[in-house]
C-alpha positions as a Markdown table, in Angstrom:
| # | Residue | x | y | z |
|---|---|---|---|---|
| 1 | Unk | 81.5 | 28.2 | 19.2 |
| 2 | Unk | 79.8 | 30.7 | 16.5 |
| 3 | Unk | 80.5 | 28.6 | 13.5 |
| 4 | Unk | 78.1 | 25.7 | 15.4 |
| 5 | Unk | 74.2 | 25.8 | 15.7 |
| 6 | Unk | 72.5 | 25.3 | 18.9 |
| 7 | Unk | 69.1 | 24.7 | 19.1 |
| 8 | Unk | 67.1 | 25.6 | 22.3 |
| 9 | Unk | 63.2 | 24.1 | 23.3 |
| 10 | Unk | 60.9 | 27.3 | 24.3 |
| 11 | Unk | 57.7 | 27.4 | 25.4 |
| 12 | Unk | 55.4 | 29.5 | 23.1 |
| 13 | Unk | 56.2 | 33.2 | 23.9 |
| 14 | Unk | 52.1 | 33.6 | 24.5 |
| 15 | Unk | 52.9 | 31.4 | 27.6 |
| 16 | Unk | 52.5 | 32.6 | 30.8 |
| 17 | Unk | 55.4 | 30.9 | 32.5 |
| 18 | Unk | 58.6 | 32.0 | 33.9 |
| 19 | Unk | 60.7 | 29.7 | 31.1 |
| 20 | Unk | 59.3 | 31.9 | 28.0 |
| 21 | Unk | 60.2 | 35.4 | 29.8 |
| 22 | Unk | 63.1 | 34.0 | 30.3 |
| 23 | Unk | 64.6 | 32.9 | 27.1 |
| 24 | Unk | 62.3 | 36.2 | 25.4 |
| 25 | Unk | 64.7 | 38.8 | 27.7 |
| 26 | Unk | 67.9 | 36.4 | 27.0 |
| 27 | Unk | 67.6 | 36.0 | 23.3 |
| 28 | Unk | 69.1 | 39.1 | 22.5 |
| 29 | Unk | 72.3 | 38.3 | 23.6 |
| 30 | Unk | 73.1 | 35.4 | 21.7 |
| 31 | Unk | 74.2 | 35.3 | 18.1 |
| 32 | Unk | 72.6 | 34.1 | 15.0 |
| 33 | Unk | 73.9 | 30.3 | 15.8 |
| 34 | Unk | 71.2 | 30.0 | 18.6 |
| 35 | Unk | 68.1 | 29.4 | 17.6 |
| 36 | Unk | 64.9 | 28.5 | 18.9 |
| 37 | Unk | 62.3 | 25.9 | 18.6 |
| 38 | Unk | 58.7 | 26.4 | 20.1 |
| 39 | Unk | 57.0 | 23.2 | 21.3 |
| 40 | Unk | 54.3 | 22.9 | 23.6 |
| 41 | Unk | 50.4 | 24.6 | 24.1 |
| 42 | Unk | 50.9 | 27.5 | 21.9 |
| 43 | Unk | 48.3 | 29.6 | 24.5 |
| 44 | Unk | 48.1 | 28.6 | 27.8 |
| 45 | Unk | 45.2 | 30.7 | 28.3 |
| 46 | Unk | 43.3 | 29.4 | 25.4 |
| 47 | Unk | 40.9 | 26.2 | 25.3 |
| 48 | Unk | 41.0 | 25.6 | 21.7 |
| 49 | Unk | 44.8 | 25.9 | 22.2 |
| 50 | Unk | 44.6 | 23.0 | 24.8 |
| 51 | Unk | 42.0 | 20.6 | 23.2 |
| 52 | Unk | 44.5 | 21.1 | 19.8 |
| 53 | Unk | 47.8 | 20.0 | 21.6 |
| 54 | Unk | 47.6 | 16.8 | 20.4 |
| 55 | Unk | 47.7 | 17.7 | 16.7 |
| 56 | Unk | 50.4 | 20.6 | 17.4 |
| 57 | Unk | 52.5 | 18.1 | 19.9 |
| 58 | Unk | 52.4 | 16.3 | 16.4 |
| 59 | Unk | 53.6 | 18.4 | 14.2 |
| 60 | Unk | 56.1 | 19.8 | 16.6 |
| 61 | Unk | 57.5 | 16.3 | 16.6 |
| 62 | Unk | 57.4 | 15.8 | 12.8 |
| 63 | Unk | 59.2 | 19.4 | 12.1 |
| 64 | Unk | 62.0 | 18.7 | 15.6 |
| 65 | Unk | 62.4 | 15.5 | 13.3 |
| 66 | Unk | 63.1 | 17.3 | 10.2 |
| 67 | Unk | 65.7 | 20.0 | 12.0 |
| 68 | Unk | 67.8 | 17.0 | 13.2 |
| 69 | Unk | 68.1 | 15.1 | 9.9 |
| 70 | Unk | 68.5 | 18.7 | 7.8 |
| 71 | Unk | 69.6 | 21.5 | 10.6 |
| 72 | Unk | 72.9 | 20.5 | 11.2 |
| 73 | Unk | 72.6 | 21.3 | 14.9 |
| 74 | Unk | 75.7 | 20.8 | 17.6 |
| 75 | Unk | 74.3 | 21.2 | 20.7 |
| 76 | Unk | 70.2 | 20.9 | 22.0 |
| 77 | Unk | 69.0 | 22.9 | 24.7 |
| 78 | Unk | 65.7 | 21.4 | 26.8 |
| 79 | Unk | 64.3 | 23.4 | 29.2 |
| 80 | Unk | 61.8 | 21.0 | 31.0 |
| 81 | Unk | 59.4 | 21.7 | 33.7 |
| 82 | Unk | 59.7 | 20.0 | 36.4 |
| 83 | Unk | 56.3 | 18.3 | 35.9 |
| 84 | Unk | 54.8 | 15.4 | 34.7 |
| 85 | Unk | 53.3 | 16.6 | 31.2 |
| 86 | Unk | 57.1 | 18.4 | 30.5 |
| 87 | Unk | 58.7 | 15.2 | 31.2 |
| 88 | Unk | 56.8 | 12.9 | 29.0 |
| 89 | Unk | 56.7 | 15.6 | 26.4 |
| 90 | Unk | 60.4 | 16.4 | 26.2 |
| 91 | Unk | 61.2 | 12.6 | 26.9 |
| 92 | Unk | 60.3 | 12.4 | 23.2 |
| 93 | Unk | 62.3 | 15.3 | 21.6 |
| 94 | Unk | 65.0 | 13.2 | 23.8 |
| 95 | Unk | 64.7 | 10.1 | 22.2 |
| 96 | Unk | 64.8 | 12.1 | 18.6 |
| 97 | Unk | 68.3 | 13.0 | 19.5 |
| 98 | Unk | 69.5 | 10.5 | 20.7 |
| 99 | Unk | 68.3 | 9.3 | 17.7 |
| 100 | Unk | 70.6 | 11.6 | 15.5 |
| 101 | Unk | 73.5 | 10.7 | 18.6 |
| 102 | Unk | 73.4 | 14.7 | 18.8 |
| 103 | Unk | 74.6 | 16.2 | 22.6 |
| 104 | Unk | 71.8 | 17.5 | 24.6 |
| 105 | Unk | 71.7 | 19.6 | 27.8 |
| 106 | Unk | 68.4 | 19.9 | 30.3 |
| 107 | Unk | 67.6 | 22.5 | 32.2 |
| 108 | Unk | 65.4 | 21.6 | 34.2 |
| 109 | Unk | 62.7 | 24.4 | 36.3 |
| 110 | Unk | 61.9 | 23.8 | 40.0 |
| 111 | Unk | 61.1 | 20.9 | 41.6 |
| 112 | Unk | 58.0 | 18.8 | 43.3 |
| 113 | Unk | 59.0 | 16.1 | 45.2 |
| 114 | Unk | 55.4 | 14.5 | 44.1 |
| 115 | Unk | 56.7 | 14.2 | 40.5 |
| 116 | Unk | 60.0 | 12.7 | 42.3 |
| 117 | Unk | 57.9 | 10.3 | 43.5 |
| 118 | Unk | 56.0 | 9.9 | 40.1 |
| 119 | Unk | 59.4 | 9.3 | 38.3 |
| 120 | Unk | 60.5 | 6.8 | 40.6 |
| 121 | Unk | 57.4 | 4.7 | 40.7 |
| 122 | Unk | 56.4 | 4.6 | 37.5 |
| 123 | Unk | 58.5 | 6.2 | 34.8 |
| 124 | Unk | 62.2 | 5.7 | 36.0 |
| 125 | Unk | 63.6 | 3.6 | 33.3 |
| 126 | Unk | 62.0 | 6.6 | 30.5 |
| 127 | Unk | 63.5 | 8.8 | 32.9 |
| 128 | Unk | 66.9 | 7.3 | 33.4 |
| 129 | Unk | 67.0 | 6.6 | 29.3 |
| 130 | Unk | 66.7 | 9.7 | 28.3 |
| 131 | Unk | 67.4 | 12.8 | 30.7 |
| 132 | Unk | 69.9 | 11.2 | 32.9 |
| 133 | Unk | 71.6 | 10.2 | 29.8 |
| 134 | Unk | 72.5 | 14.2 | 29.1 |
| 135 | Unk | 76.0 | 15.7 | 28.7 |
| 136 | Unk | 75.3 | 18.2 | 31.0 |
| 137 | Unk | 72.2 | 19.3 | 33.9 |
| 138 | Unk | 71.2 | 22.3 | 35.2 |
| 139 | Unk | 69.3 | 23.1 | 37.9 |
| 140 | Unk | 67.6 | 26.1 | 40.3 |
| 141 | Unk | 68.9 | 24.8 | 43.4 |
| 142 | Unk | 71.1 | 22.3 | 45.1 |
| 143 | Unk | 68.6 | 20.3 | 46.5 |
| 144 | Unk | 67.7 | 19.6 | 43.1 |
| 145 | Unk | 71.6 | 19.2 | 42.6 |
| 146 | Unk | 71.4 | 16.4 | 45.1 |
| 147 | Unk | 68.8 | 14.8 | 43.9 |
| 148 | Unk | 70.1 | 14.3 | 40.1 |
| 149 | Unk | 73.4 | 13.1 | 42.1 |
| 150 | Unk | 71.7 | 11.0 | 43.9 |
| 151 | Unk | 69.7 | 9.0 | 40.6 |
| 152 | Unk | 73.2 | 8.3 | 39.8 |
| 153 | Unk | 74.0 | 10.8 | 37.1 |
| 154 | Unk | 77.7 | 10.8 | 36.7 |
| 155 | Unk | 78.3 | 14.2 | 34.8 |
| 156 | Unk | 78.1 | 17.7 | 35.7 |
| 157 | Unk | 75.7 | 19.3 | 37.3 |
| 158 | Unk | 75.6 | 23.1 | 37.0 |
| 159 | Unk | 73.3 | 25.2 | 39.4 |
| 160 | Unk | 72.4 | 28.1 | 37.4 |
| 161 | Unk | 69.9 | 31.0 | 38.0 |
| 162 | Unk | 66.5 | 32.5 | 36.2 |
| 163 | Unk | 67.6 | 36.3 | 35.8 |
| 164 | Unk | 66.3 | 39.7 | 35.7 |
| 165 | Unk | 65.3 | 41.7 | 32.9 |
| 166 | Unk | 67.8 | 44.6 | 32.8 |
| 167 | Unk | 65.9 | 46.9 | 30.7 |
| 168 | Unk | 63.6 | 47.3 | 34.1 |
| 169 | Unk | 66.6 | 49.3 | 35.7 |
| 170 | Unk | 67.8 | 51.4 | 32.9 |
| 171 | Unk | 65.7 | 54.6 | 34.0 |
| 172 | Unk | 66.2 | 53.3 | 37.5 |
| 173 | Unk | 68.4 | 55.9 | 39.6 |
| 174 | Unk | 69.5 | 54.1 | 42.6 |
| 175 | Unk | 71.1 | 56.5 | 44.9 |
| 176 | Unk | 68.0 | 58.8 | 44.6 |
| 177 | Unk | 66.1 | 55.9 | 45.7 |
| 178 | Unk | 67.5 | 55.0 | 48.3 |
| 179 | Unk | 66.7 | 58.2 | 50.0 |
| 180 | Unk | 63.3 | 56.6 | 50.8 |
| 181 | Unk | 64.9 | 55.3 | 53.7 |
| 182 | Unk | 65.8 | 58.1 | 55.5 |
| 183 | Unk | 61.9 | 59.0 | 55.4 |
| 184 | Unk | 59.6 | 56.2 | 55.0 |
| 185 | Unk | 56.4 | 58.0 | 55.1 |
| 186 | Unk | 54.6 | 55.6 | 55.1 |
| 187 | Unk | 56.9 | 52.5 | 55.1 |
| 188 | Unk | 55.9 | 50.4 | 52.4 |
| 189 | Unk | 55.9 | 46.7 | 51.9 |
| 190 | Unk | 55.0 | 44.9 | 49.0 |
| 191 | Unk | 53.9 | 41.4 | 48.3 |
| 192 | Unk | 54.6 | 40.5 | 44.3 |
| 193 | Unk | 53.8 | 37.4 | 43.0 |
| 194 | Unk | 50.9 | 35.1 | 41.7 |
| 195 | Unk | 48.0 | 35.7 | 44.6 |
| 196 | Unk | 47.5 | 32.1 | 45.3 |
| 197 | Unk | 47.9 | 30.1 | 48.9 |
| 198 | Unk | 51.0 | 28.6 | 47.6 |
| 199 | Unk | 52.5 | 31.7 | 47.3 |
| 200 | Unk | 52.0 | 32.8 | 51.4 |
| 201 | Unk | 49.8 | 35.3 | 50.8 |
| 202 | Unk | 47.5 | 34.8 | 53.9 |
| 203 | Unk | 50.7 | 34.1 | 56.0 |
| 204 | Unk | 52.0 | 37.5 | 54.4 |
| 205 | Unk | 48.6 | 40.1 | 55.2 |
| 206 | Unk | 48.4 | 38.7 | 58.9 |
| 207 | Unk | 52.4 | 39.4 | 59.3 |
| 208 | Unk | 51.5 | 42.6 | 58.1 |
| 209 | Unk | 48.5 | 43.0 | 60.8 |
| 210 | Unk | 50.8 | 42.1 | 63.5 |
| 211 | Unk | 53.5 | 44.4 | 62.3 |
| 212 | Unk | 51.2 | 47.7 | 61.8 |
| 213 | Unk | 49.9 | 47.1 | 65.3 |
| 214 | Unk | 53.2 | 47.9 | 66.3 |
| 215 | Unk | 53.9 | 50.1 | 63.6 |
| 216 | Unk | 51.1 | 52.3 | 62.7 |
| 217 | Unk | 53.2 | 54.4 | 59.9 |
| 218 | Unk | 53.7 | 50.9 | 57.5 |
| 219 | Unk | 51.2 | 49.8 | 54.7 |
| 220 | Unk | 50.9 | 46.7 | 52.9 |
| 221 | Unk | 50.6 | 46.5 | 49.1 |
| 222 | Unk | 49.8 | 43.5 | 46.9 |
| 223 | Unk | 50.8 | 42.9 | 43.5 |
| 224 | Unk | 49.3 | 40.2 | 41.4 |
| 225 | Unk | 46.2 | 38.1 | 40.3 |
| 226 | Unk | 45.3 | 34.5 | 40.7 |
| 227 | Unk | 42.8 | 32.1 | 41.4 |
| 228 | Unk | 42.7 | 33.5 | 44.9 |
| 229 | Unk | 41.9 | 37.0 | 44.1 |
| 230 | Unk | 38.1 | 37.0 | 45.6 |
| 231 | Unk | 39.3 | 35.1 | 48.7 |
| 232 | Unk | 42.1 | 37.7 | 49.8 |
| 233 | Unk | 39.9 | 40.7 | 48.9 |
| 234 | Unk | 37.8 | 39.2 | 51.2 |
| 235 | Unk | 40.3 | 38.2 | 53.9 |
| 236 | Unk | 41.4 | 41.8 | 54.0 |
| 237 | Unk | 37.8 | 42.8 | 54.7 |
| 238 | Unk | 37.7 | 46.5 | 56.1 |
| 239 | Unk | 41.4 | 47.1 | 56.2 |
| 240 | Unk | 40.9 | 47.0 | 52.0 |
| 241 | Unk | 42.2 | 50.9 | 51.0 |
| 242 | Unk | 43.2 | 51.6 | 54.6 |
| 243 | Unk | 46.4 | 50.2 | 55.6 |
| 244 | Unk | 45.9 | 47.0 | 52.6 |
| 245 | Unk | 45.5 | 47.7 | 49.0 |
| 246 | Unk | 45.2 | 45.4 | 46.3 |
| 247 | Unk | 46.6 | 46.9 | 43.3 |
| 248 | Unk | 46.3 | 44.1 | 40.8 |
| 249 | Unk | 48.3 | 42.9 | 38.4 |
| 250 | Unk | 51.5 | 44.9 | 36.9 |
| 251 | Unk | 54.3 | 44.5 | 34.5 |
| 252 | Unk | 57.1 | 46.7 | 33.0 |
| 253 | Unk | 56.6 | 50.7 | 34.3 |
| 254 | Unk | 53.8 | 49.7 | 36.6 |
| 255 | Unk | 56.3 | 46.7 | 37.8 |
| 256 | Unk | 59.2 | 49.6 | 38.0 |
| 257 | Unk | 56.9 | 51.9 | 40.2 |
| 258 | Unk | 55.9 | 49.1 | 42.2 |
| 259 | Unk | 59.4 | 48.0 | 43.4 |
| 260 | Unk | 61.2 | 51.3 | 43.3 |
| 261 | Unk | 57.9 | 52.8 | 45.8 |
| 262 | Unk | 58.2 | 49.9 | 48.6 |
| 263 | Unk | 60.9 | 49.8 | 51.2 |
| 264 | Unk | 60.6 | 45.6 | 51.9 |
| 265 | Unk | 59.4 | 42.9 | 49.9 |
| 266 | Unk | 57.8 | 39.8 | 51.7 |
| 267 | Unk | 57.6 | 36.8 | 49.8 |
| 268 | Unk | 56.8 | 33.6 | 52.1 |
| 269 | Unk | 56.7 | 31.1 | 49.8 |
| 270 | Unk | 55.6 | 27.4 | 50.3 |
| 271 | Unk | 57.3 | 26.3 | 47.5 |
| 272 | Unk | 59.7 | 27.7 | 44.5 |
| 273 | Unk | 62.2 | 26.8 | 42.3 |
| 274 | Unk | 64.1 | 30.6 | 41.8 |
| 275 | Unk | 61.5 | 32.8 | 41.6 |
| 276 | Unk | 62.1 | 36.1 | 39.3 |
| 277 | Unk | 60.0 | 38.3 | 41.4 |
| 278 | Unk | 62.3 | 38.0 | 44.4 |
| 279 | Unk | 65.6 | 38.5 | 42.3 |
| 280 | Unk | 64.0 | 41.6 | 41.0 |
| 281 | Unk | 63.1 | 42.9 | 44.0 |
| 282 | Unk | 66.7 | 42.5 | 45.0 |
| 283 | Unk | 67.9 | 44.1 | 42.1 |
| 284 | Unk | 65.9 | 47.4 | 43.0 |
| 285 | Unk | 67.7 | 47.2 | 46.4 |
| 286 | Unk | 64.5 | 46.0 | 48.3 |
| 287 | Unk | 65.6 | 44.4 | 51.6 |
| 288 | Unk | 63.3 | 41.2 | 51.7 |
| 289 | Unk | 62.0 | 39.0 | 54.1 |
| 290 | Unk | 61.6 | 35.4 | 52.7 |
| 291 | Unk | 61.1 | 31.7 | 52.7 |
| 292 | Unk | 63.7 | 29.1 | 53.4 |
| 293 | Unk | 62.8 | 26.9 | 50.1 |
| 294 | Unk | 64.0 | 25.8 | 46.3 |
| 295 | Unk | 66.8 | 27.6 | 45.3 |
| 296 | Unk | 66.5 | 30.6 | 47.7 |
| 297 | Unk | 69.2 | 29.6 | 50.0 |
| 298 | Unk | 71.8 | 28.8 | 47.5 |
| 299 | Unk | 71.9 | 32.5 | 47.1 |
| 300 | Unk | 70.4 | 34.3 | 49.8 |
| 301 | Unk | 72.6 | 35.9 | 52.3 |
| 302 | Unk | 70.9 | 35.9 | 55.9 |
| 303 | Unk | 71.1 | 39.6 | 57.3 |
| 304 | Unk | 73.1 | 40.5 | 54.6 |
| 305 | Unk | 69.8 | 40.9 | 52.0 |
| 306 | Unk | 67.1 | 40.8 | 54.7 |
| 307 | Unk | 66.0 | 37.6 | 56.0 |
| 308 | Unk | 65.1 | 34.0 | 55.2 |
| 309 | Unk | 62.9 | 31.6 | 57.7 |
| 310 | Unk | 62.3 | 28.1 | 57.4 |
| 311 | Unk | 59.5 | 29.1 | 60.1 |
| 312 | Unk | 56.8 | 31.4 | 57.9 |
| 313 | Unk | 54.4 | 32.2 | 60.5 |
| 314 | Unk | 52.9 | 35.5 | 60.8 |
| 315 | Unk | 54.3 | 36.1 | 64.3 |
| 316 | Unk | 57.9 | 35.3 | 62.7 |
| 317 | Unk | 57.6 | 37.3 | 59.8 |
| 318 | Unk | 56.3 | 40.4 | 61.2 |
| 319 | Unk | 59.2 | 40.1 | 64.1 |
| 320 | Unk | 62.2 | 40.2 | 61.3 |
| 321 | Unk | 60.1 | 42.7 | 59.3 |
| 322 | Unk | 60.2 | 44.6 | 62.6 |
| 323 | Unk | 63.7 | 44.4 | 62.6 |
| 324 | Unk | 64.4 | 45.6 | 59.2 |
| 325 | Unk | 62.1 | 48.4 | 60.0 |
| 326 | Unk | 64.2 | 49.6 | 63.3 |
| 327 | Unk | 67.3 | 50.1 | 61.1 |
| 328 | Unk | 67.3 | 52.9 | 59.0 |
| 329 | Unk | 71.2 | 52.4 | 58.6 |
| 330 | Unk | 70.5 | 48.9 | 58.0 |
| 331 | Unk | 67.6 | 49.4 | 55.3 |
| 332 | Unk | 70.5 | 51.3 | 53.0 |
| 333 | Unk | 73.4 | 48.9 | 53.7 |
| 334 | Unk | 70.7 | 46.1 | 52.9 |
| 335 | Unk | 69.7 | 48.0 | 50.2 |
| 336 | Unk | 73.1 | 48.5 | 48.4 |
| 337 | Unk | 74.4 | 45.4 | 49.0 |
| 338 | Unk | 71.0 | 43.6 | 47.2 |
| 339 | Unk | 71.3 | 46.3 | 44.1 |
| 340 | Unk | 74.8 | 45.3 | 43.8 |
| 341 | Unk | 74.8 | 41.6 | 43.9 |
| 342 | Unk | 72.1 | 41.3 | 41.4 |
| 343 | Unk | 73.7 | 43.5 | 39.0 |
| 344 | Unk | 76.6 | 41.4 | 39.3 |
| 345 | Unk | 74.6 | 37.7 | 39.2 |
| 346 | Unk | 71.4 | 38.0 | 37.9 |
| 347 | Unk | 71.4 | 40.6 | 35.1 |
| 348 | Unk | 70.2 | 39.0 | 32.0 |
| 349 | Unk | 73.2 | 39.6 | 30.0 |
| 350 | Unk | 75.4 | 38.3 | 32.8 |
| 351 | Unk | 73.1 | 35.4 | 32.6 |
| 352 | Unk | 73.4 | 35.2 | 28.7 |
| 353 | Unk | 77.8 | 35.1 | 29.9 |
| 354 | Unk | 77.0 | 31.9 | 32.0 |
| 355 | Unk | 75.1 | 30.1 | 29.5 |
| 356 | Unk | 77.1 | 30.7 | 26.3 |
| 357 | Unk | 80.2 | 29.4 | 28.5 |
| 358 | Unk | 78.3 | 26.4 | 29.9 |
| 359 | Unk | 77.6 | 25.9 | 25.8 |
| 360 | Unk | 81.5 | 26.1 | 25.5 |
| 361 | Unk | 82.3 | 23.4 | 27.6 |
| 362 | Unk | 80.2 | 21.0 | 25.8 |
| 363 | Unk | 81.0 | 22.1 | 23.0 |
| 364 | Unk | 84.7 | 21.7 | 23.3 |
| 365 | Unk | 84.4 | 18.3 | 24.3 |
């Protein structure tokens, strides 16, 4: 496999988005024959950057165009959001090729059954032309799985993971931390993740009020920024510094202190495809009470890691949180198991493993 080029689709590294971490904290455990190909809004926070796509989408497509004919490539990697712009966008580089009669895999990130719908109603035949036509499909989660089965793709469909950045644990002394346990004073739970509704914030600071009714010696801490910031500083009202604080948003130590601080992570999601904040919460051994959706149950051991609800109601959550809490004995078995399992699944370089043999496979035939 070394002697032949792969090329992989990236997002901009200035992106925001889970794919462009990804592929940053992965990149350095592939060789010289991957290489990389940025398409896309170069700055997702940037206007100018928007209201210029369609001369950079242009370009991107007349260099992509020149790599094929010149680049002697093997093997192209998309990695397509599962939305409506990605799919359009990337149906293009597709077509290219296809063009060139090149093999392609897709990756694709998440799902939204609105876009299923999109895809069905108005842009299957693009859609079964190009991405269904693929050597080979990954996905976050087996309902996704299904769903590629069921549009009647006859070739392998590989459910893979997003991963954790490694270099987060290796200051990270786990046996010390999980001395926590045996004094939680207070016990700390943590929210993570981008403060929006989506997310089940609201669902996640009334579980909490529920809970430290019943449990005076617990606070709450949230992690994050989003377009619901103002609201939930609100919504917490006069509990704000008390028994809630809003910390903001963090990233590499402040990320580290965050998760290696808190004793649960509550993450009650409406919707996901595999979200990276929950796997690295796991991988600091953080028991976790979650949601029953995307690709969280193909991985997520009931008891075993904490617990997962189909039913995310305050009332709910704060009665397994409860539960957790009781245990002491409980916390640390949760707590080893998780920091184990993730070493073992979701490590970036374990990741990197997966990928370069999924690469193989194609490869070879």
């Amino acid at each position: 496999m070394q002697s032949k080029k792969i090329l992989v689709l990236v997002p901009s590294p200035k992106s925001a988005g889970g794919v462009a971490h990804y592929h940053q904290k992965l990149r350095p455990y592939f060789g010289s024959n991957v290489r990389y190909f940025i398409r896309g809004v170069r700055n997702q926070q940037s206007k100018l950057s928007r209201v210029l796509f369609p001369i950079t989408h242009t370009f991107d497509i007349v260099c992509f165009f020149v790599l094929m004919l010149f680049g002697n490539y093997s093997l192209i990697h998309f990695n397509t959001s599962f939305g409506k712009t990605g799919i359009i966008r990337d149906a293009l580089f597709i077509r290219i090729v296809q063009l060139f009669n090149k093999p392609y895999v897709v990756f694709f990130r998440g799902i939204d059954f609105n876009v299923i719908s999109w895809i069905e109603a108005k842009r299957w035949k693009l859609f079964k032309s190009t991405f269904l036509k693929a050597n080979q499909i990954w996905v976050l989660s087996n309902l996704m799985k299904s769903k590629v089965k069921e549009w009647g793709y006859s070739r392998e469909v590989v459910l893979e993971t997003t991963m954790v950045d490694s270099e987060l644990l290796k200051d990270f002394d786990f046996e010390k931390s999980i001395g926590k346990f045996q004094n939680p004073n207070p016990f700390e739970i943590i929210f993570l993740s981008r403060v929006e509704r989506g997310k089940g914030i609201y669902e996640a600071i009334d579980a909490f009020r529920i809970l430290n009714q019943k449990n005076p010696n617990t606070v709450f801490k949230i992690y994050g920024d989003g377009s619901e910031t103002q609201k939930v500083l609100d919504y917490i009202g006069e509990n704000l510094g008390k028994t809630i604080f809003f910390e903001g948003f963090v990233e590499g130590a402040g990320k580290v202190q965050a998760f290696s601080s808190a004793h649960l992570y509550l993450f009650p999601s409406y919707a996901e495809g595999l979200p990276n904040s929950l796997l690295e919460a796991i991988a600091f051994g953080l028991p976790s009470v979650t949601s029953n959706v995307g690709g969280i149950p193909d991985f997520f051991e009931n008891s075993k890691m904490g617990y997962i609800t189909s039913d995310i109601r305050p009332e709910v959550l704060s009665n397994l949180m409860e539960q957790i809490i009781a245990n002491t004995n409980k916390c640390v078995d949760i707590s080893r198991y998780n920091y184990s399992y993730a070493k073992n699944n979701f490590y970036a370089e374990i990741v990197a493993n997966r990928i370069k043999s999924h690469y193989k496979i194609i490869l070879d035939e």
